[in-house]
N, C-alpha and C positions, 0 to 999 in steps of 0.2 A: 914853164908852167909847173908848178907844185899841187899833185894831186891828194886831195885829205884822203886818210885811212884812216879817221876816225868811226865809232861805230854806235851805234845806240843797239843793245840787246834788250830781247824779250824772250822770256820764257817759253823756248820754244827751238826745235832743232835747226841746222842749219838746211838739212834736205827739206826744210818747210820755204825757204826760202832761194827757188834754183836759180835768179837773178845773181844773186852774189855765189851761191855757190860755184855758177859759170865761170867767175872771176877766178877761182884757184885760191877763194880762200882757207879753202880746208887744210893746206899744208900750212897757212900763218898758225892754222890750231893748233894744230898737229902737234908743237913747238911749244905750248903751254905745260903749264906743270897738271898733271890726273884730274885734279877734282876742278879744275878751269876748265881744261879740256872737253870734260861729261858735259858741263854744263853746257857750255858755248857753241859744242859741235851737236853733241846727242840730245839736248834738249833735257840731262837727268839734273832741273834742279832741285829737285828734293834730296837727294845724297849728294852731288856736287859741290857744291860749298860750302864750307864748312863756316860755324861761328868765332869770332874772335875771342882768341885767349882769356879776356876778358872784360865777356858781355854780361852784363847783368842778370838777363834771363834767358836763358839756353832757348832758341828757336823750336828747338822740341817741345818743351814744354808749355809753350805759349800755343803750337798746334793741337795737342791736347786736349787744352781745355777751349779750342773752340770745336774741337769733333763732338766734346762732350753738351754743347749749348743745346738748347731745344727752343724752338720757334716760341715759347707760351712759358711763363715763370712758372718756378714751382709753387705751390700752397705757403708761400711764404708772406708776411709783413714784407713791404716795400722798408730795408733798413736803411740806407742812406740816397742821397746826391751831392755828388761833387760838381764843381761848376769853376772852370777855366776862361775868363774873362778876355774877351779879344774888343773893349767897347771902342767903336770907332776906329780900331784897328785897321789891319790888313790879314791880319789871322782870323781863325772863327772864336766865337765863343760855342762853348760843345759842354753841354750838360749830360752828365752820365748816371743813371742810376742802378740802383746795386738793389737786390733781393737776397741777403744771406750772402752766397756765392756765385750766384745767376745775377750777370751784368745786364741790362737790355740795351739796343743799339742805343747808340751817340745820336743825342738830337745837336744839330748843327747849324748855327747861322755867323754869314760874311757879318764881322766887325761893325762893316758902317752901315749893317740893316738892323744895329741895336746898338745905339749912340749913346743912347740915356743908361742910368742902372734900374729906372722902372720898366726897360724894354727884356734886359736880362731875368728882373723878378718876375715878369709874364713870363719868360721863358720855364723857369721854374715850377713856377703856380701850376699851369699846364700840365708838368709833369709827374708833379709832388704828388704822391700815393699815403695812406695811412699817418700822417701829419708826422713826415722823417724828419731828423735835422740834415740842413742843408749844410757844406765845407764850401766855402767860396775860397778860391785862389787868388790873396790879395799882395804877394810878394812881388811882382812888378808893376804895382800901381796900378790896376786897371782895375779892381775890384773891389773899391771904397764905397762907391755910391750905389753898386748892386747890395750891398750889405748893409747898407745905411735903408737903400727902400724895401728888403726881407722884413729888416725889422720892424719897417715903421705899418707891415700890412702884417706884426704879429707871427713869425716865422721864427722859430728858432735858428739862426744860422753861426756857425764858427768860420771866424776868418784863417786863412791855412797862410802861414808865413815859414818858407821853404829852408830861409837860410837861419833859424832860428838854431840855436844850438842844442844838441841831444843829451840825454842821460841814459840814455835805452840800450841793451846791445840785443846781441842775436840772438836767437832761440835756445841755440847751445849757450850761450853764453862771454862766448869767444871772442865776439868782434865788436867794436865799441864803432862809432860813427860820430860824422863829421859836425850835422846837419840832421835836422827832421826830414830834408827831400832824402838825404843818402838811407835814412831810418825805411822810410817808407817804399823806399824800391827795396828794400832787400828783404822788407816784409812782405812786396808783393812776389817777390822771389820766392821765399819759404812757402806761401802758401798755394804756389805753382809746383813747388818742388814736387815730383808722384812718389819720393821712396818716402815721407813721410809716412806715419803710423794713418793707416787709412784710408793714404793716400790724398790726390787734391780736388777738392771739392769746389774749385771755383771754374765756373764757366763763362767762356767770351763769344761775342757776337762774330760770327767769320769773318770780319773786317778786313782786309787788306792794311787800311792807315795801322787800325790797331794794331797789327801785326807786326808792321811795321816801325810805330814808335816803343812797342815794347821791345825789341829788338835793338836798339838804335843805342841807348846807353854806354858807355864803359865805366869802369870800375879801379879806381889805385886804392891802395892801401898808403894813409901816411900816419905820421906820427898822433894826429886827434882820430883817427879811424878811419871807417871806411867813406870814399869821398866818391860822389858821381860827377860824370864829366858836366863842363855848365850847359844847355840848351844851346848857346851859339859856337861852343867846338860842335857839337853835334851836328848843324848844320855844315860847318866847313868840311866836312867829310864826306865824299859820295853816298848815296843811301843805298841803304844792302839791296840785291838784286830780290824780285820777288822767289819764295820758294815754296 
């Protein structure tokens, strides 16, 4: 008989858990390299592990600016909505809106409870403030006919095409990119960065996911610029532990 010693971790010590503890697994810890260690044994994931080499947007700074959120927008125009199409999917469609730098939560719905693109533009409608323009996310096909029925009820909306090729570089100047997707994570990167001049003035909802797919990216450099990994490497890779 072959006994698993596989484990599923949660943030959380091992003396929270004296079942396994009993088992003698603290010396399998013991055995880990520091910052696995903290984590896995002591329960320190906030210092314990560390970000990869290179992740798009430093975990720090994604924590940041959700300490910085406030239940209630500020006195701001509602300036855009962005809209990630899952229609009849398995994923969700998750409409986001943005006030200035103040995000508000992710409204969220399963794919196959908004099959049509009229069910997405209710979605929208719903949440559209101060008559914003809408970005629909139409680079995997899912979001032709929510943009087709935006405009037929009068809605400004831009269709957002990821793998579109860029002109733009970085703030400095310095880095040219791949990609309008690669353009725009590194623009949400800069404007998370806190040593800019001022500092960062964007705030996110405490979200867990959020946290999480902001986190989840990597990043090469090649010879057309800077490249983000595609959505399903991302997947093939375990997902960071929560911190």
């Amino acid at each position: 008989m072959i006994r698993a010693r596989s484990r599923t971790f949660l943030p959380a010590a091992l003396s929270d858990n004296p079942d396994l503890a009993e088992t003698g697994y603290a010396a399998v810890l013991a055995g880990l390299p520091e910052e696995l260690r903290r984590a896995y044994r002591d329960g320190d994931f906030a210092t314990g592990l560390k970000d990869h080499e290179f992740q798009v947007i430093p975990t720090a700074w994604i924590e940041a600016a959700q300490k910085r959120w406030t239940a209630t927008p500020p006195r701001h125009l509602m300036t855009a909505i962005g809209v990630d199409v899952a229609q009849g999917g398995d994923d969700q469609t998750v409409v986001a809106s943005r006030y200035a730098g103040w995000y508000a939560p992710l409204v969220r719905k399963p794919g196959k409870a908004c099959r049509q693109g009229g069910d997405v533009a209710a979605m929208v409608v719903q949440a559209r403030r101060n008559n914003c323009p809408v970005v629909v996310d139409v680079g995997g096909g899912w979001g032709a006919e929510a943009v087709g029925a935006l405009e037929r009820n009068g809605i400004p909306v831009a269709p957002y095409r990821g793998l579109t090729p860029s002109i733009a570089t970085s703030r400095d100047g310095g880095l040219k990119f791949c990609n309008r997707r690669a353009e725009d994570w590194w623009r949400m990167r800069e404007e998370l960065d806190p040593e800019q001049e001022f500092g960062s003035a964007i705030a996110l909802p405490p979200d867990a996911s959020i946290k999480a797919d902001l986190a989840a990216p990597h990043w090469e450099m090649t010879t057309r610029g800077i490249k983000i990994e595609h959505k399903d490497e991302i997947r093939k890779r375990p997902r960071p532990l929560a911190r």
